[in-house]
N, C-alpha and C positions, 0 to 999 in steps of 0.2 A: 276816489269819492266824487260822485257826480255833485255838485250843488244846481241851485234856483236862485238865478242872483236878480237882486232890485234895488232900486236907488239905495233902499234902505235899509235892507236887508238880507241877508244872506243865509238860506238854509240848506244843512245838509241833508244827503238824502240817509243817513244811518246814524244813529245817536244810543251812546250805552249808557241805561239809565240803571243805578243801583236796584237791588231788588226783582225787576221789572225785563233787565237783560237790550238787545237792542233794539228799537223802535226805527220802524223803516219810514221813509214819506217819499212820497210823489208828487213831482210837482209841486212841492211844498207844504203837501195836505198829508196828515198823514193817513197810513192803508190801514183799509177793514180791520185785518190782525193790531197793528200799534192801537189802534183805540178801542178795542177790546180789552186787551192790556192796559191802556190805560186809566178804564173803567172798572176796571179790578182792581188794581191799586188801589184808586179814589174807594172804591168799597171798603179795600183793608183799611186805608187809614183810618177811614169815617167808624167802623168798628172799633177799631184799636181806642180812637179820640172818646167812643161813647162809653166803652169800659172803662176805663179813665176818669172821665166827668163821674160817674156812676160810684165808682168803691169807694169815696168815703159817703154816701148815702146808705149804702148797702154796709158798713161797718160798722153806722151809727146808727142801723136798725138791731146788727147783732149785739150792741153794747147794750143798748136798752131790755131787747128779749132777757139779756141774762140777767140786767139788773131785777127785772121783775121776777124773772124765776132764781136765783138762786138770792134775793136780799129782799124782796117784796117790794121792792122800790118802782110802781108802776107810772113812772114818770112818761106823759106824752109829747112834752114839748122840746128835753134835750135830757140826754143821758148827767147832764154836769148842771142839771137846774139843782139838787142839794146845794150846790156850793156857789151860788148867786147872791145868797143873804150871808154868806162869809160865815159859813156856819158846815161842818159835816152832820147831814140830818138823815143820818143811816140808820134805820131801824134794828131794834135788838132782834137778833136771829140767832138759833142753836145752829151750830155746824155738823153737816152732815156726815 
């Protein structure tokens, strides 16, 4: 393994990163290919990170749709606003 050595620090030129496999550098920099790679990664996580932040928004739009449609409860500000006044204020509904 070649290294880049400097007062301060020491880089190797080949590094195996999980996921990602191994990342070569030159001179300390890394080449065209590793930061291609590691720009795709940064993609995947930032994806992964957004659908993450995202499902419980996206869960508490579905709770809502059904409260409306299957109970009439057409609540806009939170699926769990009935039960704010310490009260279940569930409308009478036939079952279907």
């Amino acid at each position: 393994m070649t290294t880049v050595e400097h007062p301060n620090a020491t880089v190797p030129d080949n590094v195996q990163v999980p996921r990602v496999g191994a990342v070569q550098y030159e001179l300390g920099f890394p080449t065209a290919e590793t930061s291609r790679k590691l720009f795709d990664e940064m993609d995947f996580q930032r994806a992964v990170q957004a659908y993450m932040w995202a499902y419980p928004a996206v869960s508490f739009e579905s709770i809502r749709l059904t409260l409306k449609h299957d109970l009439g409860i057409d609540s806009t500000t939170s699926p769990a606003e009935p039960l704010f006044d310490g009260t279940w204020a569930l409308p009478d509904v036939e079952p279907r």
